[in-house]
N, C-alpha and C positions, 0 to 999 in steps of 0.2 A: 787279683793282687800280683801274679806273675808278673802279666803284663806292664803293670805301673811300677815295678821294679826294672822291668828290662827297657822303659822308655825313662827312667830316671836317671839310667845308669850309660844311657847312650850318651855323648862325646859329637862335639861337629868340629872338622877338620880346620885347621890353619890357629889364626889368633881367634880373639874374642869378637869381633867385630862378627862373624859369621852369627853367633848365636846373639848381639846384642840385635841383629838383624830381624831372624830368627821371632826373637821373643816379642821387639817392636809391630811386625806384621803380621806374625801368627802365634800371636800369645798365652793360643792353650795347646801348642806342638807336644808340647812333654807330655798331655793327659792321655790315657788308652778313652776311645772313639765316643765310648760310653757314656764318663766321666765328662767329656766334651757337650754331648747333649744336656746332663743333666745342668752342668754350667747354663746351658744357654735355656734352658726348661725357665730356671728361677730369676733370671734377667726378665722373661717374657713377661713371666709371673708378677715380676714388681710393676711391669709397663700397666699391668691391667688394672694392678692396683690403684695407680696412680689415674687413669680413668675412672676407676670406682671413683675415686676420691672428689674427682674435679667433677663429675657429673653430681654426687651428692649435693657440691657447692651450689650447684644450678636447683636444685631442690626437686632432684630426680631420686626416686626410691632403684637406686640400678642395683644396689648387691643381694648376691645371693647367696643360699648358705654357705657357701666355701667362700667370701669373704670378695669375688669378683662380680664383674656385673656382667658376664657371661662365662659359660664353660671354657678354659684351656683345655687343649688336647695335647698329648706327650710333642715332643719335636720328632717331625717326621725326620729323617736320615736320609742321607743322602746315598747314592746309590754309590757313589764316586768318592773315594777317601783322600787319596792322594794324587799331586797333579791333575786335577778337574776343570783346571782352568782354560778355556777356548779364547783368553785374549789376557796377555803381558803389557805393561807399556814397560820401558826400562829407558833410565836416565843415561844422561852423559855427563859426570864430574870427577873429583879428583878423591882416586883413592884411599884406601889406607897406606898403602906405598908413598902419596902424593901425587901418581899417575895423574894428568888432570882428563886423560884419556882412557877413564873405566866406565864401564856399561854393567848399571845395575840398578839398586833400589838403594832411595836414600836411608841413611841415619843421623837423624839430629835434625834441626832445623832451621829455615832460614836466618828465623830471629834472631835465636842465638849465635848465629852463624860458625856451626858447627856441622855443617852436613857433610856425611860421608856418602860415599857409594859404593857399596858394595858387592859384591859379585851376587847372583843369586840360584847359584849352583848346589845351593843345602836348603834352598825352600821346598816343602814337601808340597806344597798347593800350586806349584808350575811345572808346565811339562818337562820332559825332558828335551823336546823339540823348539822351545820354546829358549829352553837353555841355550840351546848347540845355535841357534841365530844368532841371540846376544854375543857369544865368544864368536863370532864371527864378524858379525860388526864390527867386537871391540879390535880384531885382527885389522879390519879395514881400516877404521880412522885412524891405527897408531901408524900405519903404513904411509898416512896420509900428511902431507905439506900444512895443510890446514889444519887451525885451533879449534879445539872445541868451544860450542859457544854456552859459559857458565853462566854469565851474567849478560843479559843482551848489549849494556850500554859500554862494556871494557870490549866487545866485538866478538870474533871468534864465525864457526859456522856450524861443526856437527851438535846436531840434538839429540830428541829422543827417539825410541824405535820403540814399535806396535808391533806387537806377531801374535797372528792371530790363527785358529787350528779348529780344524772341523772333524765331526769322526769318517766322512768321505776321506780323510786322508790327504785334503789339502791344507795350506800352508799359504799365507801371506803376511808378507813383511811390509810396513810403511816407515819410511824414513824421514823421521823430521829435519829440513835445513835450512840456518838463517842466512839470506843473501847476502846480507850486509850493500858492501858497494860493487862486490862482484861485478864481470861484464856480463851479458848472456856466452859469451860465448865463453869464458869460462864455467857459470854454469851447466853448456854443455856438455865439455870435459868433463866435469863432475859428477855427473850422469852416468856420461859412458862411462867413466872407470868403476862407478859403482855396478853398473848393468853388468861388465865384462866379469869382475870377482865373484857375483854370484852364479853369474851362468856359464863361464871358463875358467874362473880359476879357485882360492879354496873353499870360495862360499859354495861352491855345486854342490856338498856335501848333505846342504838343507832341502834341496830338489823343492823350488818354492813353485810355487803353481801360481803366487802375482806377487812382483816387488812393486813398492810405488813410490815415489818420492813428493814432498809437499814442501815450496819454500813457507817460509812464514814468520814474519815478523813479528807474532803475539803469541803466547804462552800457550793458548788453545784456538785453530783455526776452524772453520767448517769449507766445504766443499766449497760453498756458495764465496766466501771471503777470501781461499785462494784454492784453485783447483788440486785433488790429488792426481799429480799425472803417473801414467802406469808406462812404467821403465821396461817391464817384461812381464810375460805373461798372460792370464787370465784377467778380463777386468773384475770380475767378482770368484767366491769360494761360494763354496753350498755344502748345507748342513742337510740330515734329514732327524726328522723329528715326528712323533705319532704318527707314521705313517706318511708326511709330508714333505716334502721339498722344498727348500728355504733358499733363495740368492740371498748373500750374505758381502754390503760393498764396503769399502773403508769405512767410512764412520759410520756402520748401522750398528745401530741399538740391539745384542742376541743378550740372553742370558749368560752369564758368566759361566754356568753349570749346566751343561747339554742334559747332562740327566737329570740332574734335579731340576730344570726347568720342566721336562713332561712328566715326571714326577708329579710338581708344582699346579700344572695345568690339567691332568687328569681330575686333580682333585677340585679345582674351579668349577672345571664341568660337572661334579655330581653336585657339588654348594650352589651352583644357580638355580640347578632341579629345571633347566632348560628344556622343553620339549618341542614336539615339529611346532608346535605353533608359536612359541615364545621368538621376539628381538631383542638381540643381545648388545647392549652399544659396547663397544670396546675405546675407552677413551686414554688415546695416548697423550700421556701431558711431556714429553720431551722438550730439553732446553739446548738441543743444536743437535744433538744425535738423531739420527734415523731412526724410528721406534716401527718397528716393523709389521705390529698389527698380528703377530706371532701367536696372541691369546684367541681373540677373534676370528684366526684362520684355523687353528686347530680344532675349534668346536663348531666350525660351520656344517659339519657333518648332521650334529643333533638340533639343530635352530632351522626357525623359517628365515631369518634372513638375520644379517649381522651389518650393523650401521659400524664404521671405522672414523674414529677423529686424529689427525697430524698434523702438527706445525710443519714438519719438516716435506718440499714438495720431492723430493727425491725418494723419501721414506715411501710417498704415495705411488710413486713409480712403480717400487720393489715389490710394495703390496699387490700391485694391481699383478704385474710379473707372477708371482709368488699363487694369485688366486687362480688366475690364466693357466699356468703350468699344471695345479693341484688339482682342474677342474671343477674348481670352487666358483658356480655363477652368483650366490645368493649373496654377494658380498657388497655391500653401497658407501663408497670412500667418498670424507668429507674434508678439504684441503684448508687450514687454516686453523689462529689458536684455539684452542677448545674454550674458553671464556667468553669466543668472540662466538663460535659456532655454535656451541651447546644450548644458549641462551634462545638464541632464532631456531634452532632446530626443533627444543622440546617446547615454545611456546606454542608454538601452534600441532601439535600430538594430536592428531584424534585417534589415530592407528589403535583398535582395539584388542588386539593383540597383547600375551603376558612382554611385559619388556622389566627388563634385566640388566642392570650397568656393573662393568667392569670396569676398574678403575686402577691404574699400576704409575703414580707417578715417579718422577724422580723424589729428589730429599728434599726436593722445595715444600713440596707436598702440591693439593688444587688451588686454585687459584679460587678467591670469595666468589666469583660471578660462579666457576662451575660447580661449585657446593651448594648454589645456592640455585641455580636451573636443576639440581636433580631433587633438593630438597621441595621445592615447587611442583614437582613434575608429578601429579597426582599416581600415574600407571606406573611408578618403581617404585613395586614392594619391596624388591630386591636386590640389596648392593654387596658387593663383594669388593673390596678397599685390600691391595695390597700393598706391602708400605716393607721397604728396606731398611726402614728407619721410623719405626712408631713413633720413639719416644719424641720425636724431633717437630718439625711443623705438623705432621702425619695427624698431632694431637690435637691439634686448632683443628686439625679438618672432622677428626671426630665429636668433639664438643657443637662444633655447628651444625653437625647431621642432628643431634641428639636432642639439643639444648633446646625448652620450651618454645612456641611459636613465638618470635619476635619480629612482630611488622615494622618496628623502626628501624631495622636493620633488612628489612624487606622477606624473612624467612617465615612464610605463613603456612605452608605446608605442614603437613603431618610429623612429627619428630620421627627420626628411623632409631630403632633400641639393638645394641649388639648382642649378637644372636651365639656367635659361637666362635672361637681364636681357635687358628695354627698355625703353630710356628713350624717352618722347613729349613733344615740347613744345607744354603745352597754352598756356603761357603765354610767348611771344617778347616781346622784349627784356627779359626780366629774365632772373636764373640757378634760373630753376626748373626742376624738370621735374616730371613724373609716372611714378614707374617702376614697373613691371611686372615682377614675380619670381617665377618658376613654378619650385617644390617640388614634387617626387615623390619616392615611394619603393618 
């Protein structure tokens, strides 16, 4: 009770725009850590119900006596309360001053065309390392001849900035910028004077271990669509993790939450019940990011061998990297979509061996072909479905593990039944979670 007095009665500096901010991104900042879980406890809880619900519609008997079709477990906690975050993006628009030169996080939105940006100097879920780049950018661009670029089509050139933080104590910034009609060799220029501020003059104060710059003409670019070139520096940061070492390059895929990711993964590894002789597929379903193969590489320790799936061929690089360095040999990387791969790979399975699929995709969720090569795949008793977003596609992918055999839809495999929920929060004060949903059958 203290404490939800003393966090009721706290104040954030300047006008309102800080806490409209504030409340927009991390909507349960005011509750003591507790009161946070327990919020996200009963959000999980309704997710499951709403499974109960749609699987009955399928004319599955799934609830059990507490009214879900598998046990909830409390939300695990996260190790890391405040500032936890190992990756920022932060905008470029016009502030609540009308600067159109602030570096920060929107409020409002496009639609309505209300957006603000505002500093993010009072977010408890960024570092403070994370901070002191942002005001230093925003030092640079105001210093600079050139517009920000708000709207691509009125022109302009500074965008967003990425900074990214490892507990090794490195530090890399990526600088988004649109060319427009620039020459190269003014891009040069632009270059060097960004390289020189951080490395002589008041950017040094971030001591960044890789700056890198990306032109780019579309709202979200990848490696492959235009290269990120490295200004200064290190070309990659590394994280360590269970015991591992992680190269970590501009666009790869890490957990947002170093701890609660092996937090996260410890607890994988007891839910597979993986032993020497089990193969464990680790299926990254990534939509431009490097997915690092980070689940897979940390339990190769307890498994005879670990199969990796990745769209992205760079992701497979880092992995290979990643497995080289860890002394990880048992690792066998598969380059291409998982819908295209999965399908050819588990048809022809004779391997008898226990196998085990991990599955983490984005919020698209899997895609039908690879729901439906694992639901076929006679040797997977056991799936472990982690989802950043249940409620969302996450839920079409549970229904079709679940839902009676239906050969017109080609799923004639064995139904998988949900065995057991948990929620982790990787990400405190807001209403997220990460949950964790172990299928057997």
């Amino acid at each position: 009770k203290e404490k939800k007095t003393a966090r009721e009665g706290c104040s954030l500096p300047g006008s309102s725009w800080e806490e409209r901010l504030a409340n927009a991104a991390t909507p349960l900042w005011r509750l003591p850590y507790q009161e946070q879980l327990q919020v996200k406890y009963e959000s999980q809880r309704k997710i499951l119900q709403t499974l109960t619900s749609r699987l009955e519609e399928l004319g599955i008997d799934a609830q059990k006596p507490d009214g879900l079709c598998c046990p909830l477990q409390p939300v695990v906690p996260s190790p890391v309360i405040n500032g936890y975050r190992n990756k920022s993006t932060f905008s470029v628009n016009r502030g609540p001053d009308g600067n159109p030169k602030t570096v920060g996080l929107y409020v409002g939105t496009g639609r309505a065309r209300n957006i603000v940006c505002v500093k993010a100097d009072h977010m408890e879920n960024i570092p403070s390392k994370h901070k002191q780049v942002a005001q230093c950018y925003e030092e640079f661009i105001r210093c600079s001849p050139l517009d920000p670029c708000i709207l691509f089509h009125e022109g302009g050139h500074w965008r967003e900035l990425v900074v990214r933080t490892t507990s090794c104590g490195h530090t890399m910034a990526i600088i988004t910028f649109h060319p427009q009609e620039l020459s190269q060799e003014a891009l040069v220029t632009q270059k060097a004077l960004l390289k020189e501020f951080f490395t002589c003059g008041p950017g040094t104060v971030c001591a960044l271990t890789s700056l890198y710059f990306q032109e780019s003409t579309m709202t979200r670019c990848s490696h492959e669509q235009s290269p990120f070139q490295l200004l200064h520096g290190e070309p990659h940061i590394f994280e360590e993790m269970l015991g591992l070492k992680f190269r970590i390059s501009p666009d790869a895929f890490f957990q947002v939450n170093t701890g609660g990711a092996e937090v996260l993964y410890q607890a994988v590894g007891e839910l597979s019940q993986a032993s020497g002789d089990t193969v464990l597929l680790d299926i990254c379903c990534g939509t431009g990011e490097q997915r690092l193969c980070t689940i897979g590489l940390s339990l190769a320790h307890q498994v005879s061998k670990i199969i990796g799936i990745e769209v992205v061929e760079k992701a497979i690089e880092d992995a290979r990297w990643n497995a080289a360095f860890n002394g990880i040999s048992n690792f066998e990387f598969h380059s291409g979509k998982a819908e295209a791969v999965l399908p050819q790979l588990l048809s022809s399975w004779e391997d008898t061996r226990p196998l085990v699929a991990v599955v983490n995709p984005s919020r698209a969720g899997l895609h039908y072909r690879v729901v439906r090569a694992i639901r076929n795949c006679k040797s997977i008793r056991r799936l472990l479905y982690i989802s950043c977003k249940p409620e969302g596609e996450a839920m079409r992918n549970f229904l079709e593990l679940c839902c009676p055999p239906d050969p017109g839809n080609k799923l004639a495999g064995e139904p998988f039944a949900p065995t057991l929920a948990i929620p982790f929060d990787m990400f405190p004060h807001t209403v997220h979670c990460e949950l964790v949903l172990l299928f057997t059958r």
